[in-house]
N, C-alpha and C positions, 0 to 999 in steps of 0.2 A: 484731283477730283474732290468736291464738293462733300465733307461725310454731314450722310443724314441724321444717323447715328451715334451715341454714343455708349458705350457697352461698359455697365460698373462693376461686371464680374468674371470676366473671359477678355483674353489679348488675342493676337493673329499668332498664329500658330500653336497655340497652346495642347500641349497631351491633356487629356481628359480619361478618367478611369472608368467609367459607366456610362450603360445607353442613351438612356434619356438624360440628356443637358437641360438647365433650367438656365436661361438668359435674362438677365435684367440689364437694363438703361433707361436711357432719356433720346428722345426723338428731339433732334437740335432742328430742327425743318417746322416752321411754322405755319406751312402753307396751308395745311387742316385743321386747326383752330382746336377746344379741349377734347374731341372728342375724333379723335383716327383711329385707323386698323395700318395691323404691320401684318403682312400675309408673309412666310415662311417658306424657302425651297428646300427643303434637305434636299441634299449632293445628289446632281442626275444620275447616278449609277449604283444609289442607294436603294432603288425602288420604293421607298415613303410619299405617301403624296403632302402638298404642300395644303398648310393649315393658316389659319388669320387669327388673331390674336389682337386683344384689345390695346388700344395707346387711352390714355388718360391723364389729361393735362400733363402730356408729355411725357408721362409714366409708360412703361411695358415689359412684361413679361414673357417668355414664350418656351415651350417646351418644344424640342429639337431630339426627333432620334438620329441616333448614329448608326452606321457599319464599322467596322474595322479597318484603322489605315484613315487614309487624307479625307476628310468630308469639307468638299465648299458650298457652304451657306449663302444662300440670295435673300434678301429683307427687302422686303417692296411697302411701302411707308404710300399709304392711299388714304382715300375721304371715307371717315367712320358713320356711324358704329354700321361693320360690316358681317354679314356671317359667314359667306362664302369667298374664298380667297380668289385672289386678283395673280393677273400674267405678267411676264415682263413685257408682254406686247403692248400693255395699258398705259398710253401715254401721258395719262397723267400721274400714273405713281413714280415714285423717286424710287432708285436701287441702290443696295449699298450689300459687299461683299464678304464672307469673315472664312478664313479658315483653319481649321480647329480638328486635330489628330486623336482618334478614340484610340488607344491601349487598352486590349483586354488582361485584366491580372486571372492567371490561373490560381485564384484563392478559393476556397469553396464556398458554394454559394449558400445564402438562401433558397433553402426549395419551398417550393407552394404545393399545397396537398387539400385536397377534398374529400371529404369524411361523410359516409353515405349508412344510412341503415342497413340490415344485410336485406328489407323488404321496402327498400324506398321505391318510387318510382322512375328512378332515375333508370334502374336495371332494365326498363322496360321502352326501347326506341329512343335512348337517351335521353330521358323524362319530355321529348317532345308532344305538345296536343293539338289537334287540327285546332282550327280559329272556332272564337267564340261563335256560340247560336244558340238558339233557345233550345233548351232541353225537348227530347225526343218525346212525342205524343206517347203516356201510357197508352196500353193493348184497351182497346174496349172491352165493355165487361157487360156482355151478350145474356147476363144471369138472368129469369123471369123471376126467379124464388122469390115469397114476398120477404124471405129474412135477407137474404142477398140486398133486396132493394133498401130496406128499413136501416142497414148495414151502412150504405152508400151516403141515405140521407144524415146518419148521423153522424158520418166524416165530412159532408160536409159543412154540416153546422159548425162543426168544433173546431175546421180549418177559419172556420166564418170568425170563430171568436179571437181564433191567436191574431188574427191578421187584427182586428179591432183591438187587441192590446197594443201593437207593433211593437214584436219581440223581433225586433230585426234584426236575423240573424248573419252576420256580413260573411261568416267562411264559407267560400265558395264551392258549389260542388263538384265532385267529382270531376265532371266533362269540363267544369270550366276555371280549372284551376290550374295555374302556372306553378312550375319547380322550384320557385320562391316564392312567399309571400309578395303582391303586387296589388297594389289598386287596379277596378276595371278599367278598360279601355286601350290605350295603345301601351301604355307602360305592363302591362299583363301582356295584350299580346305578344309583346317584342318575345320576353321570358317563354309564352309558351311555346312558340313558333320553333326560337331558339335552343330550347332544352338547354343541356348541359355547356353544350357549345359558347351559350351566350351568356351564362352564369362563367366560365372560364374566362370569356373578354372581359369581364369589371373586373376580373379579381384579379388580372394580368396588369390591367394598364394602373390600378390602383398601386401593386406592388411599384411598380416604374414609376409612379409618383412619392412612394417610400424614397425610394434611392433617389432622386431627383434631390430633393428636399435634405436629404440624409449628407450627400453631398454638399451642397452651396453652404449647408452649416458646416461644416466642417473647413471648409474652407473659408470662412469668418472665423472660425477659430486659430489659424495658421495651421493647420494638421494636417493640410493636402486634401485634394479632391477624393475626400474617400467612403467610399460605401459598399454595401455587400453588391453580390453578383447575383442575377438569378442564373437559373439553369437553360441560357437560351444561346447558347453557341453554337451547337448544329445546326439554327435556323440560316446563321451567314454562309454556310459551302450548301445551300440546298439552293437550285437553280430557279428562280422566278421573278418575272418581271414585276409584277409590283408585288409588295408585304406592306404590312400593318403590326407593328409594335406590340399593339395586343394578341395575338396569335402566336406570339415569340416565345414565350416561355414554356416550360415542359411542367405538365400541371397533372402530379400523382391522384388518379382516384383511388377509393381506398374504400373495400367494403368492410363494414364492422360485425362483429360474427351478433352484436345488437341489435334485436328488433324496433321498428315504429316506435311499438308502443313504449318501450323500456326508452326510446332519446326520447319522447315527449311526456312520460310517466310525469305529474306534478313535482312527483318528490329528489326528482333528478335534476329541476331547475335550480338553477343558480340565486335567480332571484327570487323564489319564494321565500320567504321569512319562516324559519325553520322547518326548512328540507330533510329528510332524512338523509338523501347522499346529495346534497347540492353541488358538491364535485364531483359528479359521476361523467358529465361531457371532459372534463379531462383526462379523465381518466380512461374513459370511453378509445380516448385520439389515440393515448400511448397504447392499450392494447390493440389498437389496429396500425400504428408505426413500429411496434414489435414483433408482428406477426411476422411468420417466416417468408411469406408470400411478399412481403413489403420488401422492398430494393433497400439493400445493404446499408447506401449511404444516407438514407434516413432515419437509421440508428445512433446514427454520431454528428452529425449537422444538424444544423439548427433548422426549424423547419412552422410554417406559419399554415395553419390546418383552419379550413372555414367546413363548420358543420352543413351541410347541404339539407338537412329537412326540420329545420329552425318552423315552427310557426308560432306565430303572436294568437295567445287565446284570449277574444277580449271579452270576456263573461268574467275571466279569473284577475284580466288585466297582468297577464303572465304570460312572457317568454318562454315557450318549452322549445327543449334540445338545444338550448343556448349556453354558453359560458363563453366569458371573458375574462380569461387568465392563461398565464405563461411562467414556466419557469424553465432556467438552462444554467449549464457551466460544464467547463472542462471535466469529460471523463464519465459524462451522464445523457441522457438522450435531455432534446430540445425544445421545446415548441411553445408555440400560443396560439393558441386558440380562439373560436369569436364565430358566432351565426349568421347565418345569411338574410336578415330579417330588411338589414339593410340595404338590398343589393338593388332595389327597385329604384332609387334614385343616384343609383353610378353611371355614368355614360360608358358606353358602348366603345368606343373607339375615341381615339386623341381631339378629332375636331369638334368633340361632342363636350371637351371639359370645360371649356368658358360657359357652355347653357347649364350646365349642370350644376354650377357654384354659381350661377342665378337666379334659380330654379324657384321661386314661392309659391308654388301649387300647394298645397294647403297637405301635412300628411290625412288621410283616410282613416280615422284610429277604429273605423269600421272593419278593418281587417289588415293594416298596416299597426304597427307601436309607435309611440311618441315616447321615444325610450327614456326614463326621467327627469319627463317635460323637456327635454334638451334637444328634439327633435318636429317643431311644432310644424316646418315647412320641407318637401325635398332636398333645400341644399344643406339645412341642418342637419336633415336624417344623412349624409353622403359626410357629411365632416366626422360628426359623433361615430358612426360607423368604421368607416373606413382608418380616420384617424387612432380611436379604441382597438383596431384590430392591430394596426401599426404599432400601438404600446405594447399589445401583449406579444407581437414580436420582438419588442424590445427587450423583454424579462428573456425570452430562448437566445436573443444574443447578450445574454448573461447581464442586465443593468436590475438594480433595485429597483423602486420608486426614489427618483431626485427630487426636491424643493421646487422645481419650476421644470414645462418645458414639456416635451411628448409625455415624459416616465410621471407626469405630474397632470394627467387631465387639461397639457395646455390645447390640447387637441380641437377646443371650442374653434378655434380661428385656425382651423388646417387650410382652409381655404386662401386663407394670405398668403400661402407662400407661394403661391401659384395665381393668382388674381391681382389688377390693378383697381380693384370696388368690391363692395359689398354692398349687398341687400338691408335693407336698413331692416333691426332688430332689437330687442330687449338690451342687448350688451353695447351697439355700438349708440345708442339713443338716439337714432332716427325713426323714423313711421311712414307710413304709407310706403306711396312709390320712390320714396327718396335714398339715394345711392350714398354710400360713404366709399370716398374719392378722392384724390390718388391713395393706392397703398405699394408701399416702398419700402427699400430696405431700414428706412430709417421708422420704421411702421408696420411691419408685418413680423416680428419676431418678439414681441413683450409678452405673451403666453405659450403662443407655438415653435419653440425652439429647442439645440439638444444643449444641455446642460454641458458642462466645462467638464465636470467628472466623468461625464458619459462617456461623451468626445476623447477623455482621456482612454476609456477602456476599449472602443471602438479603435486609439491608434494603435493598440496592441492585438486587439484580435484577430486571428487569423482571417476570418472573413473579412475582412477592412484592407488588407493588403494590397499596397499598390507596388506597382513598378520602379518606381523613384524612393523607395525605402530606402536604408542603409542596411546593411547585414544585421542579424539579430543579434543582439548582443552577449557574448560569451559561448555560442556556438562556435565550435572548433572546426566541425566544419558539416557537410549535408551527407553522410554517412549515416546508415540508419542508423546504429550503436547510439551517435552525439546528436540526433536529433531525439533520440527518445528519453536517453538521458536528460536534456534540455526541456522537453518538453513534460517528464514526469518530476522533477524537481520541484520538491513542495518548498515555500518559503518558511521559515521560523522566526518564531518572537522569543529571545531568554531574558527575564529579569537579571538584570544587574544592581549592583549597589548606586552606577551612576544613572540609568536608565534604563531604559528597553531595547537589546543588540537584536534590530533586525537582521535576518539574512537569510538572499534566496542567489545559490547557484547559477540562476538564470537572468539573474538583475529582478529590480524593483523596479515599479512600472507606477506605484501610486500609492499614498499611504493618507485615507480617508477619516475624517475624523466626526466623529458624533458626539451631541452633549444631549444628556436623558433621551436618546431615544431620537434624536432628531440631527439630520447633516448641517456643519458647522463650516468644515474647510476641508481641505487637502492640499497636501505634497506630491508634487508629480517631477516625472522624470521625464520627457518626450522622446528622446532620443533624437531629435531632430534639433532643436537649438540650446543652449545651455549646457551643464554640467551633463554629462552619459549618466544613464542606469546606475545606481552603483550595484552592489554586492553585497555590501554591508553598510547600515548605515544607525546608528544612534539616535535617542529620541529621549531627549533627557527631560523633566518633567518641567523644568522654566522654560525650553525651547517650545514644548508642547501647551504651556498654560500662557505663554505670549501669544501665538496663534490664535488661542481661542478668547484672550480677553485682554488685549496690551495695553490696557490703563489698570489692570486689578493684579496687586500683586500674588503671587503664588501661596505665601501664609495667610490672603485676606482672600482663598480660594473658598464658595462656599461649599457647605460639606456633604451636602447634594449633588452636588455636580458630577455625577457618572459619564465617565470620559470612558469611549469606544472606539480604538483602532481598529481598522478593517486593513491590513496589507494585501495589494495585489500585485502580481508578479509580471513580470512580461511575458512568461508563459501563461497568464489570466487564472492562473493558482493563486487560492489564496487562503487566508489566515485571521481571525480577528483576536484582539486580545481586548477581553471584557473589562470594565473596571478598570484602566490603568492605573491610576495611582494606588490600589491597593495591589493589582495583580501583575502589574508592567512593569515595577519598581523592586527588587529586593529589597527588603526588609533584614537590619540585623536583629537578631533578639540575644540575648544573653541568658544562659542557663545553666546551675550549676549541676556540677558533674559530678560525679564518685571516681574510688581508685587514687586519690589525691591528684588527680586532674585540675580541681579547681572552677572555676567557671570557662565556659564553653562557648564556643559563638555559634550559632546557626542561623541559614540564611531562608530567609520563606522567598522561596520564586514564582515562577507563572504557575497558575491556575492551571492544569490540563482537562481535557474534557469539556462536555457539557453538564450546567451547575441542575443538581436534581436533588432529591432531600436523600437521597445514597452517596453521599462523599465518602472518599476514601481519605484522609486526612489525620496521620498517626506521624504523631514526633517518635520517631521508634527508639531512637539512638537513647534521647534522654531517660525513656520510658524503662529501658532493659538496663542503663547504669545505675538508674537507684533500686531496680530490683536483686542487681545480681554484686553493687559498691564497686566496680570494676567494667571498664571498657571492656565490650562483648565480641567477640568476632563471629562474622558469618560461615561458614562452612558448607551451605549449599542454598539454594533458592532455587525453589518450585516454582514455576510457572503451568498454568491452568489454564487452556482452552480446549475449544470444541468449534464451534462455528464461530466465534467471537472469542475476545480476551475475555478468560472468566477470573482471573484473578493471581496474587502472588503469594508465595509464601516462603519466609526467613528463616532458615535452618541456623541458631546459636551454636558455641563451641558446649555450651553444656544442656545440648538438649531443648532447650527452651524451641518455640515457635511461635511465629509469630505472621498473620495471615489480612489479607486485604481484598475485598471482594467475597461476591457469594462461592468462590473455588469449583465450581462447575464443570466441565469436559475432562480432558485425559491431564494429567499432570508431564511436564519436562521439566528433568532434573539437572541442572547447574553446577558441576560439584567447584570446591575453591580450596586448593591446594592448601597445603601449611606450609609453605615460602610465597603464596601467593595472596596477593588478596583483591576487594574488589575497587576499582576505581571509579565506577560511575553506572549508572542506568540510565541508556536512551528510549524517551517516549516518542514515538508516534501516534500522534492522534488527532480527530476531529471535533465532530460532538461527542466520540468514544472512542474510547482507548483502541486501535488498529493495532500496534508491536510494540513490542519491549526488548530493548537489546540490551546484552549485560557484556558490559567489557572489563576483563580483570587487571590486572600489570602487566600479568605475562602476556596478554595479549594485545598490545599498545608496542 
């Protein structure tokens, strides 16, 4: 059989880990000339209806949902530009077959959540509002009084004057305003008609364009088709003849015990230029994914929260109840956050995303944002949006900002990764009606893609998990004991004389490297081709100054150069050691002693802590032998806390003492035998000091 197709990122039978498949080829059939349609079957017994998809000089892309188990794909390759898809009864389209196995990983997903005022309108008929019409006739005003009349006439001169300034005020009112911000007409009404319901279809099918995308990179990277899951598994055992992709996911509303006014108060925006709490919408999300009323598993997953009563004030030219920010990591709650200012140019449903990344209807900045100038037309406002939400999901599944790429503002061009054209605009330097055409993989990934490092923490994530893994490395076995053991395993950095001894229980997963403040390189471990994870591994400072500069040698290093290890674990623990060459490296120093000792060696090793103008920093040993001519021994040590470490204290054989920190809460006493003595103190710590363990001889 004749193939019409040819497929550059999917083979015939391939497992695939997530819903929404993104397909790319080349249309080898020339019958249609640069411009055809490929219309789409998902698998008869999927119940998805079949969507058309654009070909471009032979170019195409197309998004493909699955079920679980065997799904076979039908591609009917017809005469373009089409918008409504085509049968296999159409005798003139060409067919061509693929089939391709969805594997669901049981990892935890990404959930989706909707953050509401505890007074929005949403509470009220699911923010739905009958269709627009003119506002209702005020009551007549039947007054004879001559002051009543005089009353009348001077309101309405003074309506007479605003209107002759044209203080056109575009927020709309009451009766006629949608549950997002929306331009009039059909794009409002869809929103009001729709309420909540239809605010939950963009932000469904956008998330499955997350993973879509999240996916095919990842697999450009060799790291397996992998991406988070949303929470949409009981939509495959519910019984129904046809479903829609967007309706699939399980989408938390979440009342905020905060009022209207407090999300759109000025001084709560994000983007006013000195706010008073311009992080207060974040703040805002965690206290209502904290509340006790909130489902358990949104305390500890990762979780991508859209503000629901976002409006754009254009008097102030300010977003209220807006933020765009995210933070996450192992052992903390999740999220990121981002408004709904944008939701008026996301489609609706899957066969709706080709118009929608074509979209140049003009934004409305009458009552829509043109969020910094970066949003001048609908498909703009639907990139910048949706793609910005997409980052600050990135931060809850634990990423910095990268160099390039989603965590990097490449989000301008989200639409490439899902489109064979673009709209011509500022960046790609076309105009008018002119299309920029084919885009391919050799074309669609120079700004919008996941960084190498990303890629790397996403193959350790728990959410990322697929089925084709290997065992995780150094787990003994899936016991609770060895999975929490494993999984609370913090890694460690010690100065040595020859370098920096990493080690983490659980294996290394990535060792990240910065110079002033900025990403340079990394060491990665994949666990899937190359050298395994190791355990421990060395990082000695010509290995690490080759890396960062292999034409300058290490003495000709300059002396600015602030080198920043970041280590991550394969449990996504992690550790950074600031400074390394002053703080990653032992240092010997030489110091003379008393007692006829002589000169002394002592070693400066890592830094503990975060650096603050309170260091704790006392050569104690040398201090106490020229005070007392004679090597000192300890005899007891105090330790100090209360709610935190508040501090240490050195008990000498002749009284002396000798203390560190402001010695704050209750004091524990340490005592150290007269045949025994101490051999070491272990730190645990972050940005501050968490334990101190003191082990003597006799207890080794």
């Amino acid at each position: 059989m004749t193939q019409i197709l040819s497929f550059a990122n999917i083979a015939a039978g391939e497992h695939v880990f997530h819903r929404l498949l993104l397909i790319e080829g080349r249309a080898t059939s020339h019958h249609f000339g640069a411009q055809a349609a490929l219309t789409v079957l998902p698998d008869d017994h999927s119940g998805f209806d079949a969507v058309v998809w654009q070909v471009n000089h032979g170019h195409f892309k197309a998004l493909v949902p699955l079920t679980p188990g065997r799904n076979r794909l039908t591609f009917l390759l017809h005469a373009g530009p089409a918008t409504r898809p085509t049968t296999p009864n159409d005798p003139s389209a060409e067919s061509q077959s693929l089939e391709v196995v969805f594997v669901q990983p049981r990892s935890p997903p990404l959930h989706l959540a909707i953050i509401a005022a505890a007074d929005s309108p949403v509470w009220h008929n699911d923010g739905r509002q009958a269709p627009s019409g003119p506002p209702p006739p005020p009551a007549p005003d039947r007054s004879s009084k001559p002051a009543a009349k005089s009353m009348r006439g001077f309101m309405a001169k003074t309506m007479d004057k605003l209107r002759d300034l044209d203080l056109d005020r575009p927020r709309p009112t009451a009766h006629d305003a949608a549950i997002v911000d929306a331009p009039p007409g059909p794009r409002r009404e869809a929103l009001k008609s729709g309420g909540l319901a239809e605010v939950k279809r963009r932000f469904a099918l956008q998330a499955y364009l997350w993973q879509a995308f999240h996916a095919e990179q990842m697999r450009r990277h060799n790291l397996g088709r992998r991406s988070f899951q949303l929470d949409d598994s009981a939509s495959d055992s519910s019984p129904q003849i046809r479903r829609s992709i967007e309706t699939m996911p399980r989408i938390h509303l979440l009342r905020s015990r905060r009022t209207l006014r407090e999300f759109r108060d000025p001084e709560n925006a994000q983007q006013k230029a000195n706010a008073r709490n311009g992080g207060a919408m974040f703040n805002f999300a965690h206290e209502a994914l904290m509340d006790p009323a909130t489902p358990r598993e949104l305390h500890w997953s990762p979780v991508a929260v859209l503000v629901l009563d976002t409006q754009y004030d254009p008097s102030m030219r300010l977003i209220r109840a807006h933020a765009a920010v995210g933070s996450g990591g192992p052992g903390r709650t999740s999220h990121g956050v981002m408004g709904s200012h944008w939701l008026w140019a996301a489609p609706s449903s899957l066969d709706q995303v080709t118009a929608a990344f074509l979209d140049t209807e003009r934004t409305d900045e009458r009552c829509c944002v043109n969020d910094l100038d970066e949003c001048p037309t609908a498909w703009q406002t639907l990139n910048i949006g949706s793609g910005a939400f997409f980052h600050e999901a990135g931060h809850a599944l634990n990423n910095p900002h990268w160099p390039s790429g989603l965590m990097a503002r490449g989000y301008v061009e989200f639409n490439r990764a899902f489109m064979t054209s673009e709209p011509a605009c500022h960046r790609n330097g076309l105009r008018g009606g002119n299309v920029f055409a084919p885009i391919h993989a050799g074309n669609d990934a120079a700004h919008f893609h996941v960084h190498r490092a990303q890629a790397l923490r996403a193959r350790w994530h728990p959410c990322f998990y697929i089925s084709s893994d290997p065992p995780l490395p150094f787990l003994g076995s899936n016991s609770p004991e060895d999975w929490k053991a494993w999984n609370d395993a913090e890694p460690q950095a010690d100065a040595t004389m020859e370098g920096c001894l990493i080690k983490c229980r659980s294996g290394i997963a990535s060792i990240e490297i910065e110079v002033n403040g900025e990403y340079r390189d990394h060491i990665e471990w994949t666990g899937l081709a190359g050298p395994p994870p190791p355990r421990e591994t060395m990082i000695t400072p010509e290995y690490l100054w080759g890396r960062i500069s292999p034409h300058t040698p290490l003495a000709s290093r300059p002396p600015d150069a602030r080198v920043k290890l970041n280590i991550v674990a394969c449990n996504m623990r992690q550790v950074e050691v600031d400074d390394f060459f002053n703080n990653g490296v032992a240092q010997q120093v030489r110091v003379r002693g008393g007692g006829g000792q002589g000169e002394m060696q002592v070693v400066k090793g890592t830094f503990l802590g975060r650096e603050s103008d309170n260091k704790w920093m006392h050569a104690f040993l040398h201090e106490q032998q020229q005070a007392m001519g004679q090597a000192p021994r300890i005899v007891k040590i105090k330790i100090h806390a209360g709610a935190a470490f508040d501090g240490l204290a050195l008990v000498y054989n002749n009284g002396a003492v000798q203390t560190y920190g402001p010695m704050g809460g209750s004091p524990s006493d340490f005592d150290v035998g007269p045949d025994d003595e101490i051999e070491r103190l272990e730190v645990r710590c972050g940005a501050w000091i968490d334990a101190i363990e003191v082990r003597s001889a006799s207890s080794i």
